[in-house]
C-alpha positions as CSV (number, residue, x, y, z in Angstrom):
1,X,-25.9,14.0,3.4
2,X,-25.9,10.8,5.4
3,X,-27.1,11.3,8.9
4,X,-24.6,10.8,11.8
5,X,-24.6,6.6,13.0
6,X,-24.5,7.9,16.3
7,X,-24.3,4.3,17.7
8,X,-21.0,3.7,16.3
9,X,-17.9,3.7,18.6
10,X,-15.9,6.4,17.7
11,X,-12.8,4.3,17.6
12,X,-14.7,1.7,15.3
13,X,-15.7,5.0,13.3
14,X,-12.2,6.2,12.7
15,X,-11.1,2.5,11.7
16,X,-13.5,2.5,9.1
17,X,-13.0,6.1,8.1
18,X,-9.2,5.0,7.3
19,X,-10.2,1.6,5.3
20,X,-7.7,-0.1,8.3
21,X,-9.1,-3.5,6.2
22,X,-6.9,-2.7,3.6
23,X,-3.6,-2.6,5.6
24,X,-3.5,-6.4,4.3
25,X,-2.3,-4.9,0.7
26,X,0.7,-3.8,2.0
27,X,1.6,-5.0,5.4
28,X,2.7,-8.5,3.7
29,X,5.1,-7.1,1.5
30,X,6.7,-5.4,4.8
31,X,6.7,-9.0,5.9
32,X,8.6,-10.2,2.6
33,X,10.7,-7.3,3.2
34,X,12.0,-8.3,6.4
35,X,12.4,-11.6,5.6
36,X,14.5,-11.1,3.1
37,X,16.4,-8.8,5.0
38,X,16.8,-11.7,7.8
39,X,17.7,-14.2,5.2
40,X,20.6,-12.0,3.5
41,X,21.8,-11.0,7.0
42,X,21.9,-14.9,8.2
43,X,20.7,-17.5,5.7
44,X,21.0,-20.4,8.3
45,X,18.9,-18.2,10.7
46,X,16.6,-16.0,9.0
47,X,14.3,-14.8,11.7
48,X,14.7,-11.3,13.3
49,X,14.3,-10.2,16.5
50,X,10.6,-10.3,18.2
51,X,11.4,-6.5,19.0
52,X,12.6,-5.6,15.2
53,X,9.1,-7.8,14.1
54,X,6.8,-6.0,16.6
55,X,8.3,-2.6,15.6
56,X,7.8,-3.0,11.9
57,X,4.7,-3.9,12.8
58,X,4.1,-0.7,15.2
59,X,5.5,1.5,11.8
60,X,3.4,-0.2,9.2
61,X,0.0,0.4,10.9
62,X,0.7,4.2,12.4
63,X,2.1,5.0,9.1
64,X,-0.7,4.2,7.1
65,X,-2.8,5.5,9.5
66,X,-1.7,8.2,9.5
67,X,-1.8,8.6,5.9
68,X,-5.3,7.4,4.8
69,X,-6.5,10.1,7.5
70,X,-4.4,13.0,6.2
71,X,-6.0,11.0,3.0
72,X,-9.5,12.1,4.2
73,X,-8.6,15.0,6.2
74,X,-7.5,16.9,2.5
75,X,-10.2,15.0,0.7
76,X,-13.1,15.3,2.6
77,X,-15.3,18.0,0.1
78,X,-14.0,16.1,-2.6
79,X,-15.8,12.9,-0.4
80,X,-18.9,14.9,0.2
81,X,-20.1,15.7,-3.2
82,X,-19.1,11.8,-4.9
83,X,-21.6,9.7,-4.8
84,X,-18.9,6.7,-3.9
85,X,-17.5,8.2,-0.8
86,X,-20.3,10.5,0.3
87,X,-20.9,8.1,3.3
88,X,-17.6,8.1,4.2
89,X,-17.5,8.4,8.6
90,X,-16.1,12.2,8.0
91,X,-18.8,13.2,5.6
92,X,-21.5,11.7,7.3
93,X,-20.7,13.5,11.0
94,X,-19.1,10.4,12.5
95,X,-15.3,11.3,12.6
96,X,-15.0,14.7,13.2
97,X,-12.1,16.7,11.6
98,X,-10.5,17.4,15.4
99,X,-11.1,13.6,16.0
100,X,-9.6,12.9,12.8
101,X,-6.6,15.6,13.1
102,X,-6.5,14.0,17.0
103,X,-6.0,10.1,15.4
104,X,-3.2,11.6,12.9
105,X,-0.6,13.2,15.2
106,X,-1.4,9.9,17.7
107,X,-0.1,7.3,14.7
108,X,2.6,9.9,13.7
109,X,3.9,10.0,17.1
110,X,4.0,6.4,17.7
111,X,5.3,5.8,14.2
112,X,8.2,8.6,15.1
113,X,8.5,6.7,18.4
114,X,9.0,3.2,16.6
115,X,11.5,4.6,14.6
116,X,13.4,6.3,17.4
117,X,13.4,3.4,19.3
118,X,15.0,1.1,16.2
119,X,18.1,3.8,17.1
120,X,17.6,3.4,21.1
121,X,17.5,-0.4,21.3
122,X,19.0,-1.8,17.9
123,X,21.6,1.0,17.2
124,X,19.8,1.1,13.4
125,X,19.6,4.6,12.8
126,X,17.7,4.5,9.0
127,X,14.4,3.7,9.9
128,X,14.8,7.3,11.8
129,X,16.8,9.3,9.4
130,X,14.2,7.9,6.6
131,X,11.1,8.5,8.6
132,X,10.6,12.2,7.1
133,X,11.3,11.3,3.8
134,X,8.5,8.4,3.9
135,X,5.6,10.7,5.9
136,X,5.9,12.7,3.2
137,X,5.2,10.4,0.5
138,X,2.9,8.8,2.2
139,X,0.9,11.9,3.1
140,X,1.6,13.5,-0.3
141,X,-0.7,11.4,-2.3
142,X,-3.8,13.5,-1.8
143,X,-2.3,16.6,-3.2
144,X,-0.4,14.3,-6.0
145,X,-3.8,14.1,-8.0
146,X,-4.1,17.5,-8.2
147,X,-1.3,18.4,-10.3
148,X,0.1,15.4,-12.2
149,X,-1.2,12.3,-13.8
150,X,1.3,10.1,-12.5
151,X,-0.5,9.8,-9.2
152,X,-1.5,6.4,-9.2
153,X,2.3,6.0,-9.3
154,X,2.7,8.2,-6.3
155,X,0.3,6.0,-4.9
156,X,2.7,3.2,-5.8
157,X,5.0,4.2,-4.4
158,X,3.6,4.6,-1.2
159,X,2.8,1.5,-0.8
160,X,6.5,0.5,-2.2
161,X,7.7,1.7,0.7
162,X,6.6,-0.8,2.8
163,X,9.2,-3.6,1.9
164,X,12.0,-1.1,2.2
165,X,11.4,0.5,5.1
166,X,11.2,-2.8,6.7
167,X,14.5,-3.9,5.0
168,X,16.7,-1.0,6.0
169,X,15.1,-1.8,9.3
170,X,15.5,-5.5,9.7
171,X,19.2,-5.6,8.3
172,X,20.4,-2.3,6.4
173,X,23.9,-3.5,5.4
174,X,21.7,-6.2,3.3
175,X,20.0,-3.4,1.2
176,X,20.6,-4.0,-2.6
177,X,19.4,-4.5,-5.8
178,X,16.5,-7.0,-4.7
179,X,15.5,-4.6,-2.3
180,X,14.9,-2.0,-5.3
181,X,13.3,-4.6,-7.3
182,X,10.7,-5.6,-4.4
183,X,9.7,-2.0,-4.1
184,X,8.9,-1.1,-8.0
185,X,6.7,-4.5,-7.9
186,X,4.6,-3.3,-5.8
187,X,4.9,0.0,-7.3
188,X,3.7,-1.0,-10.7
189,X,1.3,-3.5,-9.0
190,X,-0.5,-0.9,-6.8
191,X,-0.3,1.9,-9.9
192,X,-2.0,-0.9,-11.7
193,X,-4.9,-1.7,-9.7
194,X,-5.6,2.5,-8.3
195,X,-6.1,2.8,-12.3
196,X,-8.7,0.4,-12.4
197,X,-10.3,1.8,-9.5
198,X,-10.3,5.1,-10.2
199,X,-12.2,4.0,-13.5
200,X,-15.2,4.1,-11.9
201,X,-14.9,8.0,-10.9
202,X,-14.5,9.2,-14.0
203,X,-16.8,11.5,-14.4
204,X,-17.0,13.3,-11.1
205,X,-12.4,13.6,-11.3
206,X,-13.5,15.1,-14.4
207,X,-15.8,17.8,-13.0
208,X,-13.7,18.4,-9.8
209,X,-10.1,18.9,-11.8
210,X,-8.2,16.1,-10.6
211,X,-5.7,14.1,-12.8
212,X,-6.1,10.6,-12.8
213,X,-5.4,9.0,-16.0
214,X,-9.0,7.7,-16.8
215,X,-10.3,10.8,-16.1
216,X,-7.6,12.3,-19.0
217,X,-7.4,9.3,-20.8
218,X,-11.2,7.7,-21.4
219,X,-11.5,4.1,-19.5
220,X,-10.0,1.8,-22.4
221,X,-6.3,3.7,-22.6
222,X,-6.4,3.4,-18.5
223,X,-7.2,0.0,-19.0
224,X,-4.7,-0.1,-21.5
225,X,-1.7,1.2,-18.7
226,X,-3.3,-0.4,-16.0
227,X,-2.2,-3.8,-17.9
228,X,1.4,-2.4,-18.8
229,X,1.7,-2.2,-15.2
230,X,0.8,-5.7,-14.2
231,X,3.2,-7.0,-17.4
232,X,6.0,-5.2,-15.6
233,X,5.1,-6.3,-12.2
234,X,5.0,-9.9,-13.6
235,X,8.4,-9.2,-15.0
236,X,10.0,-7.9,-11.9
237,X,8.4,-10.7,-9.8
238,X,10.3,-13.2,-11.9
239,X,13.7,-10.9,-11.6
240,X,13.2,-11.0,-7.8
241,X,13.2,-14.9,-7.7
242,X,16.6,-14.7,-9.8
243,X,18.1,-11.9,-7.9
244,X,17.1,-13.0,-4.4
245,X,19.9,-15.8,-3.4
246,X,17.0,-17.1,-0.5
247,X,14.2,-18.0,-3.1
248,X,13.9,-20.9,-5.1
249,X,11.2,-22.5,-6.4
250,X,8.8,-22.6,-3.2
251,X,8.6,-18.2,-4.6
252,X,8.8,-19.2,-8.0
253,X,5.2,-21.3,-7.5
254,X,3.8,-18.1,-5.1
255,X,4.9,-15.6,-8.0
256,X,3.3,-18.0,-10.9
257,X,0.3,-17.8,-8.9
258,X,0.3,-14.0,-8.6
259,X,0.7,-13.8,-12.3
260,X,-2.6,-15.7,-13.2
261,X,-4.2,-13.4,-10.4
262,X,-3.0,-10.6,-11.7
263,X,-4.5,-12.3,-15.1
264,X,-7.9,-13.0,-13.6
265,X,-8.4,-9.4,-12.1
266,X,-7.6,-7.5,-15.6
267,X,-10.1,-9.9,-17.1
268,X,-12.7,-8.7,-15.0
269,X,-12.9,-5.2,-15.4
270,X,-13.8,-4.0,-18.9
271,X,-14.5,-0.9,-21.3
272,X,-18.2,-1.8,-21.3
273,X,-18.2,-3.7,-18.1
274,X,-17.2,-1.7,-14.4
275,X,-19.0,-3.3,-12.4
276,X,-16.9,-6.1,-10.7
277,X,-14.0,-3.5,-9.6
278,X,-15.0,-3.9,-6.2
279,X,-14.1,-7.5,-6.7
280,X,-11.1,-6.8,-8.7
281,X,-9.3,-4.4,-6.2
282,X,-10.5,-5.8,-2.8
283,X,-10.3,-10.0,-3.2
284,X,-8.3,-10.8,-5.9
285,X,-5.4,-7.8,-4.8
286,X,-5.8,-9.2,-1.1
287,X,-5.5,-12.6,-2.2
288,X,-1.9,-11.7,-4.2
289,X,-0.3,-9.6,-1.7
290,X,-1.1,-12.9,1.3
291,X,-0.3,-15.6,-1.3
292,X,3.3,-14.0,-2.4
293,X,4.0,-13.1,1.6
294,X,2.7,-16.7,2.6
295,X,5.7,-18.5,-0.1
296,X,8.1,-15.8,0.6
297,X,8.5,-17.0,4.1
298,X,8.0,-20.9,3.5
299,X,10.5,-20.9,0.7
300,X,13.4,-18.6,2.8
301,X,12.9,-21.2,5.9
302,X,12.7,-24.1,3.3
């Protein structure tokens, strides 16, 4: 085991321990969300309050943070003995589990408080009355691979959530089929790419139990799915633009350009060759959750 960085902040150290990098895969579809939501709600105006903007905001960050802790909480022996994660600031001595458990109930209680306050100040109860059902979801996912092979889905969905939530909370009465259609994009997106990554633990989900599909599957069937899953987000992209009265062909250019991403990433990961995942999941996924966020807003102010 790793010895403790005992320089690091601890603050720094619990950043890192959660990945808070990767907040930028979902926080812009929370921002296309909203957006939308605005745009539905007032097409000639579609900019929501600062305070409804800053609060989605507040809710995205606590509530990922508080799941990618719980996250590494519940996984933490399975951290310790994978070569991948074994450095991870829990397993190494740098997070502790009361600091960790301390940094949960914070970003649940602020995430509670956002939602509260959506009631308080907006009179919008849903972000509240929905705030259970989506800390379980998003908390769920560590004990999801333990029992079923439609984690990555789980996973999915978890980060699905994000446009919704900040839908219902921008504009609820706007809530409809486009809505729906957002969320199982970046369902099938996310499942799609937490297949490929999980390609390259194969062998130790194999020894410790846990269900993900290339561990039950072999690498070129989850390979296989992994590309079903960006066909279908492809699709639904397209059915958003057609669905979604505020996009035109501003989206329609952002989505083409998603597509060929989603393209290039598949193209670099194969059955004989692992070894530019990294690049796969972290660049090219950042680069099509901005890009789609980024023509989302041009287009509904165009």
């Amino acid at each position: 085991m790793t010895a403790p960085a005992r320089h690091t902040p601890l603050f720094r150290a619990l950043l890192e321990n959660i990945k808070f990098a990767h907040t930028i895969f979902a926080l812009p579809f929370a921002l296309i969300g909203m957006f939308l939501a605005a745009a539905a709600a007032d097409p000639h105006h579609p900019i929501p309050p600062a305070g409804v903007i800053g609060l989605i905001l507040v809710c995205m960050v606590t509530a990922r943070s508080s799941a990618m802790t719980a996250n590494r909480i519940m996984d933490l022996r399975l951290d310790a003995r994978n070569p991948r994660t074994c450095n991870r600031p829990m397993v190494t001595g740098q997070v502790s589990r009361r600091a960790a458990w301390l940094f949960l109930a914070c970003n649940a209680a602020l995430f509670l408080a956002a939602c509260l306050t959506f009631l308080a100040v907006y009179g919008n109860p849903w972000p509240l009355v929905l705030a259970a059902v989506a800390m379980v979801v998003l908390c769920g996912y560590p004990l999801a691979k333990h029992f079923t092979i439609l984690s990555h889905f789980w996973l999915g969905l978890s980060l699905g959530l994000a446009p919704v939530g900040a839908w219902v909370a921008t504009d609820p009465a706007s809530f409809d089929l486009p809505a729906i259609v957002l969320m199982l994009a970046v369902t099938a997106w996310t499942a799609g790419f937490d297949i490929l990554y999980a390609c390259q633990d194969l062998e130790v989900d194999r020894r410790e139990g846990l269900h993900a599909i290339p561990a039950r599957l072999g690498v070129k069937p989850a390979l296989l799915i992994s590309r079903g899953c960006h066909v279908v987000t492809a699709g639904l992209l397209v059915a958003l633009g057609l669905l979604c009265p505020a996009l035109g062909w501003i989206y329609g250019v952002g989505a083409g350009v998603a597509v060929l991403l989603l393209g290039y990433e598949q193209s670099l990961v194969r059955p004989d060759d692992l070894s530019r995942i990294n690049v796969a999941f972290f660049t090219v996924n950042g680069l099509i959750s901005v890009i789609l966020a980024l023509f989302v807003i041009v287009d509904v102010f165009v």
